[in-house]
C-alpha positions as CSV (number, residue, x, y, z in Angstrom):
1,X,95.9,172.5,128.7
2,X,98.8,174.9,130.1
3,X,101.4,172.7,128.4
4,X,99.5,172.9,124.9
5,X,98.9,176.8,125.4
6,X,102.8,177.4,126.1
7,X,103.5,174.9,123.0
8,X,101.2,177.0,120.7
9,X,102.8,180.5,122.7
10,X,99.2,181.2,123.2
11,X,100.5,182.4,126.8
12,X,103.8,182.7,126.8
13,X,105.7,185.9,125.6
14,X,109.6,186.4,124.8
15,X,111.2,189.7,125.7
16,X,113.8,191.4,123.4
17,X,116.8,193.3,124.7
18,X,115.3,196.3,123.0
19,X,112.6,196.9,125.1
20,X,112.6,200.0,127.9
21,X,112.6,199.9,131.5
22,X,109.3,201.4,131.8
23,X,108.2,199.2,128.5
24,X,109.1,195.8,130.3
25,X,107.8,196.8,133.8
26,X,104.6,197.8,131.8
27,X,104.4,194.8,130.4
28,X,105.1,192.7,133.7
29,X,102.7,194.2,135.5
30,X,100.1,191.8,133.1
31,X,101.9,189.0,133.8
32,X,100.4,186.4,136.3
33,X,103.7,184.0,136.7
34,X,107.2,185.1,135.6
35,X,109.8,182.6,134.5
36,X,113.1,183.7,135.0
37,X,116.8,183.7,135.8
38,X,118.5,185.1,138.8
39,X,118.5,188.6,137.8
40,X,116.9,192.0,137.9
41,X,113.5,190.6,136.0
42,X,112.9,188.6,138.9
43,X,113.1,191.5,141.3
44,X,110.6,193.5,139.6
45,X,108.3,191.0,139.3
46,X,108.3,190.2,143.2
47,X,107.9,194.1,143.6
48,X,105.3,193.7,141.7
49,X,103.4,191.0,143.1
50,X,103.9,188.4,140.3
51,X,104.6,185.0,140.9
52,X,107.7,183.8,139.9
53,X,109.7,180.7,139.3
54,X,113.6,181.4,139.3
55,X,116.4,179.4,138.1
56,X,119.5,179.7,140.1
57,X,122.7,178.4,139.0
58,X,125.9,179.2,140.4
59,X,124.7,182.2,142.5
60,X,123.0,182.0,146.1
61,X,119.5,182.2,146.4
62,X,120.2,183.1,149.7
63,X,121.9,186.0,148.7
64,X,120.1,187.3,145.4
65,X,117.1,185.5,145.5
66,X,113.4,186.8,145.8
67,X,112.8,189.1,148.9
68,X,111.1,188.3,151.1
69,X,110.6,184.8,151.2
70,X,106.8,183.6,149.6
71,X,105.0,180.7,148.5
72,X,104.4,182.9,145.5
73,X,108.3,182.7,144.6
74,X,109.9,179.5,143.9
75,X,113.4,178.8,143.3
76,X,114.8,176.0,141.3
77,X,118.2,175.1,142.1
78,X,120.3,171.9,141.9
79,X,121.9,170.1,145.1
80,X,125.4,170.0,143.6
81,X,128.5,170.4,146.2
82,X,130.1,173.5,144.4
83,X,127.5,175.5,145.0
84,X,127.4,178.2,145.1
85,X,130.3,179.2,143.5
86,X,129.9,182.9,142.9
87,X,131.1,184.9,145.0
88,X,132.6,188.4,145.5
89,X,130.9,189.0,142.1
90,X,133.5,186.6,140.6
91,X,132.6,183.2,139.1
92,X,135.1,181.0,139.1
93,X,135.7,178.5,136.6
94,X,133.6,175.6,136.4
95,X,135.4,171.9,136.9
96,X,131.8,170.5,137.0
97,X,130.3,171.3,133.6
98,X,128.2,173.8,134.8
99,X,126.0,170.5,136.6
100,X,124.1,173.4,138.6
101,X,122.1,174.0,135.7
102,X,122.6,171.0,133.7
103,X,120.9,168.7,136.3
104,X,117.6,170.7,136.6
105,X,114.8,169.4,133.5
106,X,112.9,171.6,131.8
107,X,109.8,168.7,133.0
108,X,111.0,170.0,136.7
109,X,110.5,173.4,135.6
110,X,107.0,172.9,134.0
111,X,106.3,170.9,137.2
112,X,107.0,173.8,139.7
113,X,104.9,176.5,137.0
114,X,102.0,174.4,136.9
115,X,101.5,173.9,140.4
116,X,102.1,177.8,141.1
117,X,99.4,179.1,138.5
């Protein structure tokens, strides 16, 4: 049912850049489980209270991940030797094809945000 409700976008909603602070924060507080990358939407949504699911590439989720530490807030990452490989806010160039993010599947994904809703 979830998988035919995010196929029809019954329950899923995309953001535009040209929303406002206070307009996206509004809308996240509604949200039950927020998707995300490893950026400043998943730190407002763990203020919040909001399950997340993040998707961390080359960055730490040591580091920059969700704070502090829940079974609310799961991180997807891939076991690949190079990472991470940003560091000292510099990324460094990639002789792996980006396989941090390549290797994780959008079923693993869908996985990890049906078991947390």
């Amino acid at each position: 049912e979830l998988y035919q409700n995010i196929k029809n976008k019954s329950s899923v909603l995309r953001i535009y850049p040209d929303f406002t602070l206070s307009q996206f924060s509004a809308l996240l507080a509604r949200c039950k489980l927020l998707l995300t990358n490893d950026g400043g939407p998943l730190h407002m949504a763990v203020a919040l209270g909001i399950k997340t699911v993040s998707i961390f590439g080359p960055v730490s989720e040591i580091v920059y991940g969700p704070y502090p530490a829940s079974r609310n807030h799961i991180v997807i990452k891939a076991d690949v030797d190079c990472r991470p490989c940003y560091q000292n806010f510099k990324m460094t160039n990639c002789e792996q094809d980006k396989q941090c993010l390549k290797s994780i599947t959008s079923e693993e994904v869908f996985e990890v945000v049906r078991r947390l809703l």
